[in-house]
N, C-alpha and C positions, 0 to 999 in steps of 0.2 A: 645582228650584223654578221654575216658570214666570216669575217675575217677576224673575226674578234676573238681571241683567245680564251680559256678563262686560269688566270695566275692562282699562285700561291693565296693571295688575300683574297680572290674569289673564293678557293676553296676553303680557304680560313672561315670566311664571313657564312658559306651553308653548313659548314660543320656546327657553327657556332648557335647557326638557327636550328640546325635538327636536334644538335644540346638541350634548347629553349622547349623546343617539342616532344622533349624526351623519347627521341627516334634514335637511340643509340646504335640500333645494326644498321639503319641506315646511314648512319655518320662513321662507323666504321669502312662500310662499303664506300664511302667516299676518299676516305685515306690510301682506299689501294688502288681508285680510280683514279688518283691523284699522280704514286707512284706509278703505275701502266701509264700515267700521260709523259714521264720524264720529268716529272716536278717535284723537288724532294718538299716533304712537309718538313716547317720549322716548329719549336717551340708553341708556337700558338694555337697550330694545325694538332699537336698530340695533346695539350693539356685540355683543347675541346674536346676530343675525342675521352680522354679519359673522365673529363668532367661531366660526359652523356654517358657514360658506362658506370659511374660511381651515381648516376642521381637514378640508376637502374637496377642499383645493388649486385652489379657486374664487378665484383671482385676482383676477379681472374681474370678478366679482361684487362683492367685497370694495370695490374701488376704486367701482363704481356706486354702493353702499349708504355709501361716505362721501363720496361728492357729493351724495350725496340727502340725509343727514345735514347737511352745511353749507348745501344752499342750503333745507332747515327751518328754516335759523337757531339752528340748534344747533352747541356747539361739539365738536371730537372731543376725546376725552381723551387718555391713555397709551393705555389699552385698547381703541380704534379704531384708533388709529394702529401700534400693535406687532401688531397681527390684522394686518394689512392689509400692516407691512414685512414679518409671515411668511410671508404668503402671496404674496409676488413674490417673496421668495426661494426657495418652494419652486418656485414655476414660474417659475422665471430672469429672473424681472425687474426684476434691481439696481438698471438705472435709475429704474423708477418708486418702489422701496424708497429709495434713495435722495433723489430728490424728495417724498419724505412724509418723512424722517429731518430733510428741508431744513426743511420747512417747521413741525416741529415747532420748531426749533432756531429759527425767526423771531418764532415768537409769543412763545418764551420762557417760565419758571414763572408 
């Protein structure tokens, strides 16, 4: 339908299938066509994102997309922060898994 827009839960819902297809740069490239539309991603829209970048042993990615998540002012949950310890530990990066284990453990439930 021409008038049809597509929202935040659109963009949530194909981030979340290119996740499922392990199409990580394409779900990346969605998150900034998301932002260029005026649409800010929430919570759901980054932990997809990071969660197709950690199932593609995208480290560095992972860790970019949850600094860009907090400094959105958004908080990371379990589900950002355990994407992101898997994905250092797949690519050997204990130290930085463990400085996210850290800092989970500072903010507390």
């Amino acid at each position: 339908h021409p008038f049809l827009k597509p929202d935040v839960i659109s963009y949530n819902a194909a981030i979340s299938a290119l996740e499922k297809a392990e199409q990580w740069e394409l779900a990346l490239d969605l998150v900034v066509v998301m932002q260029d539309s005026y649409l800010v991603p929430d919570l759901v829209s980054y932990n997809a994102a990071i969660s197709a970048c950690e199932k593609a042993e995208q480290w560095q990615r992972t860790l970019a997309l949850l600094g860009e998540l907090t400094r959105s002012g958004l908080e990371p949950d379990v589900i950002s922060c355990s994407a992101c310890i898997s994905a250092c530990a797949r690519g050997s990066q204990w130290k930085a898994a463990m400085a996210i284990l850290e800092g989970m453990l500072k903010c507390g439930p």
